[in-house]
VOPAGU-2260 file (C-alpha; in pm, 1 decimal, decimal comma):
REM VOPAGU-2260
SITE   aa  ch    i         X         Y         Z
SITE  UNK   A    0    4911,0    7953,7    2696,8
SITE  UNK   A    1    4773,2    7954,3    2370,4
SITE  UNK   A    2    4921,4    7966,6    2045,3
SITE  UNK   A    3    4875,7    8061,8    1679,6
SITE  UNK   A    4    5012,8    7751,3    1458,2
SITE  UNK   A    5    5313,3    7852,4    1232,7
SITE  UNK   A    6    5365,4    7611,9     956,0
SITE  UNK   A    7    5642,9    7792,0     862,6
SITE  UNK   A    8    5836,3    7696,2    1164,5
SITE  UNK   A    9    5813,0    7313,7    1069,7
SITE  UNK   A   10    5907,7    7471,6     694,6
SITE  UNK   A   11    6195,1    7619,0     814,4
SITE  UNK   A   12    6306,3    7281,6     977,5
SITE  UNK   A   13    6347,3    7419,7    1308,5
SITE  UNK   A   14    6575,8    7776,7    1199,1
SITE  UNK   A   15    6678,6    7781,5    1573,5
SITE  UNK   A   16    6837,5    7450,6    1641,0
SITE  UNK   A   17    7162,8    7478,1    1784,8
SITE  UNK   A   18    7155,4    7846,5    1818,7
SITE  UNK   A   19    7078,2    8079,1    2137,8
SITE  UNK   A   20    6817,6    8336,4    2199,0
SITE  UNK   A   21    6825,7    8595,4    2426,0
SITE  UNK   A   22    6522,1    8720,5    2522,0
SITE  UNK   A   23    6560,5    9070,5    2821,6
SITE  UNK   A   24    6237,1    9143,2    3021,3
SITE  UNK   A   25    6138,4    8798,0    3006,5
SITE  UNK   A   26    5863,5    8786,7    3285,4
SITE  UNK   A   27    5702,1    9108,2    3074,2
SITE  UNK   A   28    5360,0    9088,9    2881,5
SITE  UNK   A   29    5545,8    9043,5    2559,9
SITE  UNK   A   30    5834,8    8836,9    2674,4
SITE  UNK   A   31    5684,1    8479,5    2711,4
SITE  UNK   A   32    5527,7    8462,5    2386,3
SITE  UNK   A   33    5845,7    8525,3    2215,2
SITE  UNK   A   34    6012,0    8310,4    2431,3
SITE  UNK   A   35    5765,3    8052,0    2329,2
SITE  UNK   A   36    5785,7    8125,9    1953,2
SITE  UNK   A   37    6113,2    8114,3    1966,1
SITE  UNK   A   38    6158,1    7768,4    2136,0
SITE  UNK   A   39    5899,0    7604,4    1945,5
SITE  UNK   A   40    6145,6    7704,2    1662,8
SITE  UNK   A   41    6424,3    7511,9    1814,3
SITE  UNK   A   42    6591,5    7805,3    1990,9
SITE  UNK   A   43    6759,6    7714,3    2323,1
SITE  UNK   A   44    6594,8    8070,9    2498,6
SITE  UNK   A   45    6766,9    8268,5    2783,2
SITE  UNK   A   46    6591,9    8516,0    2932,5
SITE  UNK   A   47    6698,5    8787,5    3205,7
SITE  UNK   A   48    6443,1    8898,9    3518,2
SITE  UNK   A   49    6488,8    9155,6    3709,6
SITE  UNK   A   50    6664,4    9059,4    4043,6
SITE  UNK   A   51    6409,7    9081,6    4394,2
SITE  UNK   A   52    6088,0    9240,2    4383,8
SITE  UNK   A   53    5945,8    8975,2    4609,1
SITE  UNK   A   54    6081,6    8707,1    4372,5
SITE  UNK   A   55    6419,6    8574,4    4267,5
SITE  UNK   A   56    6419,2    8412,8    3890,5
SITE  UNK   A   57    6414,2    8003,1    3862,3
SITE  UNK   A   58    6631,6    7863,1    3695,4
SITE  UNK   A   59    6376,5    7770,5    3399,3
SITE  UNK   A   60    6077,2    7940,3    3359,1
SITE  UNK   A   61    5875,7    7968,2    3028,7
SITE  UNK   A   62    6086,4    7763,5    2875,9
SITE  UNK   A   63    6414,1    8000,5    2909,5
SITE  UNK   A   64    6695,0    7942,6    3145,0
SITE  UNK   A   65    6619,8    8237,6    3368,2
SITE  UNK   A   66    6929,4    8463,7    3475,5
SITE  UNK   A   67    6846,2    8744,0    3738,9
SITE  UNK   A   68    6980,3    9074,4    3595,2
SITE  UNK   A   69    6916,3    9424,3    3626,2
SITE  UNK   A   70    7006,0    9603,2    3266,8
SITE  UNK   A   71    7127,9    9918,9    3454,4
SITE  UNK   A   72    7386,9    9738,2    3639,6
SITE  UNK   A   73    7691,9    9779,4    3349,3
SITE  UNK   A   74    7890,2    9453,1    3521,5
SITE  UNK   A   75    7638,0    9235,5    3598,0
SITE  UNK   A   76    7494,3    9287,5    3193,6
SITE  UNK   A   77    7842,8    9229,6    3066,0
SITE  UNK   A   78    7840,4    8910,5    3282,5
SITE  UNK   A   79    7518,0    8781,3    3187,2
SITE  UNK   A   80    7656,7    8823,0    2766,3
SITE  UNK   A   81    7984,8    8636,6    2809,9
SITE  UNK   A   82    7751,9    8388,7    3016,4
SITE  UNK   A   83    7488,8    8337,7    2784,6
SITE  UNK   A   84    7699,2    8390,2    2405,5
SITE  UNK   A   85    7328,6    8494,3    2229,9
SITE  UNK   A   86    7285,0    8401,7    1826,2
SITE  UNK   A   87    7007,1    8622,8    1843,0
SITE  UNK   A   88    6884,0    8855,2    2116,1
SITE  UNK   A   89    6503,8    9039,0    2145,2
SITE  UNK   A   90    6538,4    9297,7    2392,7
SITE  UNK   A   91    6218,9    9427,7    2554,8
SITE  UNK   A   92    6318,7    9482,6    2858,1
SITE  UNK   A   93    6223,5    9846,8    2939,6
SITE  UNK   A   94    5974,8   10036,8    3109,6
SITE  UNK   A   95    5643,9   10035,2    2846,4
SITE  UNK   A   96    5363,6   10178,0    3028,3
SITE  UNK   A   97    5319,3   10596,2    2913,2
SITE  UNK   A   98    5216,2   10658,3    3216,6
SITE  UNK   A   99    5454,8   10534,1    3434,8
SITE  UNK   A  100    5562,1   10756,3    3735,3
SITE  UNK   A  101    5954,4   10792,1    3759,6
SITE  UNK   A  102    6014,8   10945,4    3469,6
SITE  UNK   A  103    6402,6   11002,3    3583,8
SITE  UNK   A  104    6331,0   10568,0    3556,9
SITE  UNK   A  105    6213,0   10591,7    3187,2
SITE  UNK   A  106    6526,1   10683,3    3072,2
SITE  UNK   A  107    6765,6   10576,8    3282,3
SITE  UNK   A  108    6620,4   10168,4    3175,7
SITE  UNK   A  109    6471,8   10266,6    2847,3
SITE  UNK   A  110    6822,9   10434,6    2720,8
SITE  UNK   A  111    7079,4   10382,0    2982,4
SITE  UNK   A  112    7022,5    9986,7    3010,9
SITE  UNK   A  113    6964,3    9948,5    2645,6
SITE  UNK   A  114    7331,9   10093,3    2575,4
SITE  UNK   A  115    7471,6    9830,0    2880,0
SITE  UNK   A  116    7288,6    9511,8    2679,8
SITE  UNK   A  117    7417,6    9706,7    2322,4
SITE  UNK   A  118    7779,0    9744,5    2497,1
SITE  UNK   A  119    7836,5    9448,4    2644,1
SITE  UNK   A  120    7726,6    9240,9    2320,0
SITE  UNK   A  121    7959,5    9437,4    2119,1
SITE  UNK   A  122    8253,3    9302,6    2331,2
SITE  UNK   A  123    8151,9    8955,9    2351,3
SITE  UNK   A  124    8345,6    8696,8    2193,3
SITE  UNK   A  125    8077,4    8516,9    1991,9
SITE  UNK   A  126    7891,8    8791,1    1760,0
SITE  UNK   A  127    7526,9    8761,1    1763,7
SITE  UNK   A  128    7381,8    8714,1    1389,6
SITE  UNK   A  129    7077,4    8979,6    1493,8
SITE  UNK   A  130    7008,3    9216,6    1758,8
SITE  UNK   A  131    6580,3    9307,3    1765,5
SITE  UNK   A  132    6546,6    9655,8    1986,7
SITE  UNK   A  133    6202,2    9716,6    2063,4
SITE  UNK   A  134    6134,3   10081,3    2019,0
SITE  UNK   A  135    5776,2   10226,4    1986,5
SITE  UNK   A  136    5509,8   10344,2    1735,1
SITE  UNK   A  137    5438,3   10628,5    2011,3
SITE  UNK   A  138    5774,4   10811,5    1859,3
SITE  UNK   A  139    5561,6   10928,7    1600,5
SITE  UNK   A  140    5328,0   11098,3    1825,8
SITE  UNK   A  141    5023,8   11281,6    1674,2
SITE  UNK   A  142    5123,8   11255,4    1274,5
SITE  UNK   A  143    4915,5   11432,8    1032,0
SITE  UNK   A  144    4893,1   11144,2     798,7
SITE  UNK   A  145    4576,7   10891,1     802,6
SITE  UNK   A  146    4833,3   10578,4     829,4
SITE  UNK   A  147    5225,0   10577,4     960,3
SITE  UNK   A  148    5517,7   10395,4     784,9
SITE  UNK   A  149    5834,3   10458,5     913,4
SITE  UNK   A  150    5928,9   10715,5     660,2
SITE  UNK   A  151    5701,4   10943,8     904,3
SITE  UNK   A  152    5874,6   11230,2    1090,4
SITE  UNK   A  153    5931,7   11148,2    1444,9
SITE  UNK   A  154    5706,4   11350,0    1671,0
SITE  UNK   A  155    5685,6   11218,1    2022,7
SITE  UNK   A  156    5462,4   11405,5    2278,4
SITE  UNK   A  157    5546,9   11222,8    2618,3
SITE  UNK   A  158    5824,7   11132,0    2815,1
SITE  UNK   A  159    5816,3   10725,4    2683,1
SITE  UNK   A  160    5808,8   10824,2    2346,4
SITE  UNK   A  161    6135,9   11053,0    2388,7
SITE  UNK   A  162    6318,3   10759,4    2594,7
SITE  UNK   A  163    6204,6   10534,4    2289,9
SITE  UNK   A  164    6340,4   10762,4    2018,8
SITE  UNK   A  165    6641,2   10861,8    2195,0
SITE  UNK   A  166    6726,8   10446,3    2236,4
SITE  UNK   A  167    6723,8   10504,7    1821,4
SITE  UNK   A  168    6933,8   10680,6    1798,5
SITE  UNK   A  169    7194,7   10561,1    2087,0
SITE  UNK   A  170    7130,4   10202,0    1914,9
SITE  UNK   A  171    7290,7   10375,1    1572,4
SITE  UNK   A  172    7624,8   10429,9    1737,6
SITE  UNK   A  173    7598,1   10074,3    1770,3
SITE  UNK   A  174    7513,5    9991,8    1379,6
SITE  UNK   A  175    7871,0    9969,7    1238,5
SITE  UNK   A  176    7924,3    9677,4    1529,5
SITE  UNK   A  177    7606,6    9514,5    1566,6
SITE  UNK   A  178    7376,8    9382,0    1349,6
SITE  UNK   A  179    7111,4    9562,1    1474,5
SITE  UNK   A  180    6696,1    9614,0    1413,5
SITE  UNK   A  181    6469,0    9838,9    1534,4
SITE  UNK   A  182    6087,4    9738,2    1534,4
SITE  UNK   A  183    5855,0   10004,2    1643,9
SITE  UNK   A  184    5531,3    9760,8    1743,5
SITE  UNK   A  185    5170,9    9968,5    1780,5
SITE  UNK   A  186    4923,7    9868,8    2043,4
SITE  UNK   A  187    4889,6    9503,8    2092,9
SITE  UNK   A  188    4723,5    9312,3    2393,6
SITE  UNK   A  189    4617,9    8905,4    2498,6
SITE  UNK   A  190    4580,1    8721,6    2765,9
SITE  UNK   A  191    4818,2    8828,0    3044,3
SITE  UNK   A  192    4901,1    9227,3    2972,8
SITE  UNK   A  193    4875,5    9450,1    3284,2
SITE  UNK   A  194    4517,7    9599,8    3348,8
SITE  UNK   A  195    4666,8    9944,4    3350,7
SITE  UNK   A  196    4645,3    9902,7    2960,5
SITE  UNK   A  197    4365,4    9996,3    2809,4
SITE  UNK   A  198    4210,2    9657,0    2616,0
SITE  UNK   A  199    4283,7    9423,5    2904,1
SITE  UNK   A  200    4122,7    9665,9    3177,2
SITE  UNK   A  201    3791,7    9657,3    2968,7
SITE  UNK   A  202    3798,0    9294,1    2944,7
SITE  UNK   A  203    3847,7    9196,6    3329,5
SITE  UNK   A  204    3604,8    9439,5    3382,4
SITE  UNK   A  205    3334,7    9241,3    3146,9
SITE  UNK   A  206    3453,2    8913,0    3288,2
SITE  UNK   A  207    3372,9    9015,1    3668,0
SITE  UNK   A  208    3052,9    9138,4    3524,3
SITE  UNK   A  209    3076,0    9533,8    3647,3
SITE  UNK   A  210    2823,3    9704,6    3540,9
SITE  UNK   A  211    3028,4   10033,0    3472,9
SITE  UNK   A  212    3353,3   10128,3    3412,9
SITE  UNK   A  213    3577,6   10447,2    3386,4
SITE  UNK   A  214    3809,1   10579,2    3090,2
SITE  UNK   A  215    3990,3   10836,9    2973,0
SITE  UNK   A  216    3958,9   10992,2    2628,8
SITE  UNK   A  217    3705,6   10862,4    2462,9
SITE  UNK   A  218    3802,1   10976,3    2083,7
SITE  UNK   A  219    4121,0   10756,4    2094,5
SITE  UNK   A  220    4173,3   10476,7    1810,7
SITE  UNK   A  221    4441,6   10271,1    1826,6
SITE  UNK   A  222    4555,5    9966,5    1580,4
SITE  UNK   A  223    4561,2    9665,7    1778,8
SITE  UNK   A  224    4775,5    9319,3    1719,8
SITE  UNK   A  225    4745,4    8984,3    1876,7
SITE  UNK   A  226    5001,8    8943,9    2096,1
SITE  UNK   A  227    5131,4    8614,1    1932,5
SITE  UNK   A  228    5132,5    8803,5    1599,6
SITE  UNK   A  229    5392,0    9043,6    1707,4
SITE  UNK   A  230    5594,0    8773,1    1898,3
SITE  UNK   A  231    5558,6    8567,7    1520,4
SITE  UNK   A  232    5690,6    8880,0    1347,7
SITE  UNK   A  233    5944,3    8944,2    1590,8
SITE  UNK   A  234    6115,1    8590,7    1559,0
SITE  UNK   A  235    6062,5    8618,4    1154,3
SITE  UNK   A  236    6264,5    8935,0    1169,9
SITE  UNK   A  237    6573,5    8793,5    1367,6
SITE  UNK   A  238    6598,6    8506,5    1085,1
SITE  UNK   A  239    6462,0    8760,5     758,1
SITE  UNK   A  240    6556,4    9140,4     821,7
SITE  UNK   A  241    6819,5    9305,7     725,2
SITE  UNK   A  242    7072,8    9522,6     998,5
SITE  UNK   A  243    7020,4    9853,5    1018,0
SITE  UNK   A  244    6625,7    9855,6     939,1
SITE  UNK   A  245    6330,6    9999,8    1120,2
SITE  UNK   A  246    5985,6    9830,2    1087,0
SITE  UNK   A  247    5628,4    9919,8    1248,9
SITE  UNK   A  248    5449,4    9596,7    1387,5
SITE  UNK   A  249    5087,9    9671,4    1300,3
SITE  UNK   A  250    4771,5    9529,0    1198,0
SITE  UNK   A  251    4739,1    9847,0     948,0
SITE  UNK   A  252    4375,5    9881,0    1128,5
SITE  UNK   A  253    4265,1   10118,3    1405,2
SITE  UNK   A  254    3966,5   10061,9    1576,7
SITE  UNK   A  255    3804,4   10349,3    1799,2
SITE  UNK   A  256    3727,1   10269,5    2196,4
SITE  UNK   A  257    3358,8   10287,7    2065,2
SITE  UNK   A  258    3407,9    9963,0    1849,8
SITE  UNK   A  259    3633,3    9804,5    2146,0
SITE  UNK   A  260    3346,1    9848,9    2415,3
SITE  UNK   A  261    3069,2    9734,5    2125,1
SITE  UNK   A  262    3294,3    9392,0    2054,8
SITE  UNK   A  263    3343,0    9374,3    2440,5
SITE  UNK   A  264    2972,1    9359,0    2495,8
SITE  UNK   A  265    2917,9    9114,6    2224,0
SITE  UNK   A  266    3145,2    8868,5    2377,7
SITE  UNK   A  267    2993,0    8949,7    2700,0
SITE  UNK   A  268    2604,6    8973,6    2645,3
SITE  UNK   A  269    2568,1    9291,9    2803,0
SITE  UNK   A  270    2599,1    9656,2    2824,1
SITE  UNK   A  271    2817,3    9832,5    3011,1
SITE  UNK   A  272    2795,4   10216,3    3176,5
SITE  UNK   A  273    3074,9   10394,1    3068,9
SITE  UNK   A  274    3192,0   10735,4    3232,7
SITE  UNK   A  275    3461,0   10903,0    3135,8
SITE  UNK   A  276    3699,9   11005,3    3469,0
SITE  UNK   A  277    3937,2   11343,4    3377,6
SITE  UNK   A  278    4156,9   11161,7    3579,5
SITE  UNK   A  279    4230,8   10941,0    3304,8
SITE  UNK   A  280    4274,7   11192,9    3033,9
SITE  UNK   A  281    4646,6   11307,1    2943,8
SITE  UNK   A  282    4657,1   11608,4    2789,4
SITE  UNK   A  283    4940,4   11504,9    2577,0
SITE  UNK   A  284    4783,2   11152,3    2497,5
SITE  UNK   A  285    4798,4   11036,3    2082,1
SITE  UNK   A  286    4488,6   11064,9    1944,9
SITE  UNK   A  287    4495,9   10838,1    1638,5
SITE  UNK   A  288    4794,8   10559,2    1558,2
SITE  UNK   A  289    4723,4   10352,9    1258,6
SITE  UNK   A  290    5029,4   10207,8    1138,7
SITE  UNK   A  291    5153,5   10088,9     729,3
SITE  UNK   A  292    5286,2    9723,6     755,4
SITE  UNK   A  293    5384,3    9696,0     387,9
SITE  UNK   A  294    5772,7    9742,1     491,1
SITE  UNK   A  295    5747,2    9434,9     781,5
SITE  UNK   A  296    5529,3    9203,8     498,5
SITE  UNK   A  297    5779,7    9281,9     215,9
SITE  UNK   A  298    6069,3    9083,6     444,2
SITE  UNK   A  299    5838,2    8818,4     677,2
SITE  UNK   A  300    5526,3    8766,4     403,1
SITE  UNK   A  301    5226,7    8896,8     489,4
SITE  UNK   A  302    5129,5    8966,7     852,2
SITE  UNK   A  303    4826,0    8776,1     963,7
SITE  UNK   A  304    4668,0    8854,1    1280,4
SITE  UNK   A  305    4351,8    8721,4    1397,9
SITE  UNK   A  306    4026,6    9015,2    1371,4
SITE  UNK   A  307    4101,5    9176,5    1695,1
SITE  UNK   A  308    3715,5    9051,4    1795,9
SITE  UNK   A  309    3861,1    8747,7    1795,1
SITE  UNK   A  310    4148,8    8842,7    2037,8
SITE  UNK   A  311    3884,1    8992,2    2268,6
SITE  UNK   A  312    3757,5    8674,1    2326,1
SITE  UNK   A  313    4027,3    8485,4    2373,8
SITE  UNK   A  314    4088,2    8783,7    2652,3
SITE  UNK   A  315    3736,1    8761,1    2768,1
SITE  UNK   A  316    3823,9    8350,2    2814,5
SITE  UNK   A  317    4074,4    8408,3    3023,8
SITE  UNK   A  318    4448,1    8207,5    3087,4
């Protein structure tokens, strides 16, 4: 798996030795690149799995010891806590596709299972020094502004974006006890994310060399990250940010589905048919998120990810 090189990890002199991460949702998209970052930055990692579904966690994987958990069972998450005694903890675990089916399942993970993880390290006898909640940048739904910072009004237009914005503010009854932050990443992609995103579904489609492809609204623009940029920023916050903060994790660019299928067939060599499918087209979908990152680069420095033509490639390459 590749990786961006972080002098400032080597500056640092290794800011995780002898401390533990916690990383929930491990086997997700975003999970092994901060599991990664964080090791390479002298972190012993933990990360939970969910138990079953056709296949039980190892006991390392990714460079985590692996603990088979699910974060709606209240026991087994207090368990898992007193087990692990987290310095730090990232929790993505959650469901993070908009489109997901079970919507009763949105919440019940997205809220419910946050307030096990926020519960159970609340009672634990070692006090973590950070707690990272991954919210989203969908909270703010359609904003009239050209570009979001996190003084914007929360306006979320789907079910995800409610779940994310109600795990807010459940994570605030947590604030006086935890040391808690809230980072509300836009779109980001790389090598491994699910094909039912957007950016990874037009890439596989370029590598097998289709000669068309079908996708929803076309007038969407989205600001996309590197994947290893956000897992960067996420592991700079745990050591940098102060408790009780929110930050957007954004490239403070959007680029429009046009650009993404020009840069696709760049990389490529070829043009591809598109055709839009109604199917694909949610009524209620965000037309335009373009995030400010001036809040995240005051605390971490600036935030330097790579031209997202370049991530495309490295996409396009495959693992």
């Amino acid at each position: 798996m590749s990786t961006i090189p972080d002098p400032q990890i080597d500056a640092a002199g290794r800011e995780g030795e002898g401390r533990r991460a916690l990383v929930t949702g491990l086997r997700g998209f975003t999970g092994r690149y901060v599991a990664q970052e964080l090791a390479a930055a002298g972190y012993r990692v933990f990360g939970t799995a969910m138990p079953g579904g056709g296949r039980e966690a190892d006991p390392r994987e990714l460079g985590a010891d692996v603990l088979a958990v699910d974060l709606c069972d209240r026991a087994a998450v207090a368990a898992m806590v007193e087990q692990v005694q987290p310095d730090v903890v990232v929790h993505l675990a959650g469901i993070a596709f908009v489109g997901h089916s079970d919507v009763e399942q949105i919440y019940r993970v997205n809220v419910a299972g946050t307030r096990n993880l926020l519960e159970a390290l609340a009672g634990a006898r070692h006090r973590a020094s950070s707690v990272l909640l991954a919210s989203s940048a969908n909270i703010y739904g359609n904003a009239r502004v050209s570009v979001i910072d996190e003084d914007v009004a929360p306006a979320p237009a789907n079910d995800y974006a409610v779940s994310k914005l109600a795990m807010e503010y459940m994570a605030r009854l947590w604030m006086d006890k935890l040391p808690i932050i809230i980072v509300r990443p836009f779109n980001y992609t790389g090598q491994g994310q699910s094909e039912n995103f957007l950016l990874p579904k037009i890439m596989s489609h370029f590598r097998r060399h289709e000669r068309r492809i079908e996708l929803g609204n076309l007038a969407i623009a989205r600001d996309f990250s590197d994947v290893r940029t956000v897992a960067r920023s996420y592991r700079r916050l745990l050591a940098e940010a102060p408790a009780g903060q929110a930050f957007n994790v954004c490239s403070g660019r959007s680029h429009s589905l046009a650009e993404v299928i020009d840069m696709a067939s760049e990389i490529a060599g070829y043009r591809i048919e598109v055709e839009v499918n109604p199917a694909f087209v949610r009524a209620n979908d965000v037309l335009t998120l373009t995030g400010s990152n001036a809040k995240l680069a005051g605390v971490i420095g600036p935030v330097e990810s790579p031209p997202l033509f370049d991530t495309l490639r490295w996409m396009y390459q495959g693992r």
